[in-house]
N, C-alpha and C positions, 0 to 999 in steps of 0.2 A: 504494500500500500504506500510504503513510504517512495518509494522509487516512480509509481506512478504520481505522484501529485508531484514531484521533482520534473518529471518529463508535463502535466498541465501547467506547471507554473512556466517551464520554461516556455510552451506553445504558448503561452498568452506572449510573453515576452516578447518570444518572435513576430507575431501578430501586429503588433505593438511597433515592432521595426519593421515590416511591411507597411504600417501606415504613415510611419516616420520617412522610410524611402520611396513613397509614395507622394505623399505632400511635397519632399525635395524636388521630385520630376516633375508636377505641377507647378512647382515654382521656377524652375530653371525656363519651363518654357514661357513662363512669363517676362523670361529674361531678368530674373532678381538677384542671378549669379554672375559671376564678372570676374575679371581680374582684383583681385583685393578685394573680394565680397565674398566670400565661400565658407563663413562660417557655419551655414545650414548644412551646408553638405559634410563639413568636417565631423562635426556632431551628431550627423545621422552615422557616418563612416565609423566615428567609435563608438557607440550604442550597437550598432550592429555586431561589430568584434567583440564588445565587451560580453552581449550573448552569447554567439560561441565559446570565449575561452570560458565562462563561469559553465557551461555543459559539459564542456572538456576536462574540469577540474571535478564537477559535479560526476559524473559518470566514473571517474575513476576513484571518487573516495568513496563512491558506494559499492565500485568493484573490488576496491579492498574490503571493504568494511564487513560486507558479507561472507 
């Protein structure tokens, strides 16, 4: 049970940065990105990785742990 709500919390997560790189791409085509203006995309780029490597850390202290 515990490993399942581990894998729901991260799907929300993802979810979550799906709508995050989502709003990015709507906004770039509005052209609100630029040279020296790309702090949305930065911030969506580490949100994104931030969820991966907490899966990557997460899966493997449950592969120990068990």
């Amino acid at each position: 049970m515990f490993y399942l709500s581990l894998t729901v919390f991260h799907f929300l997560h993802v979810v979550l940065g799906m709508v995050i790189v989502a709003a990015v791409w709507w906004m770039s085509r509005d052209g609100r990105y630029g040279p020296g203006r790309m702090d949305g995309v930065e911030t969506a780029a580490a949100y994104w990785h931030m969820v991966d490597l907490v899966w990557l850390v997460l899966f493997a202290l449950v592969y120990v742990a068990r």
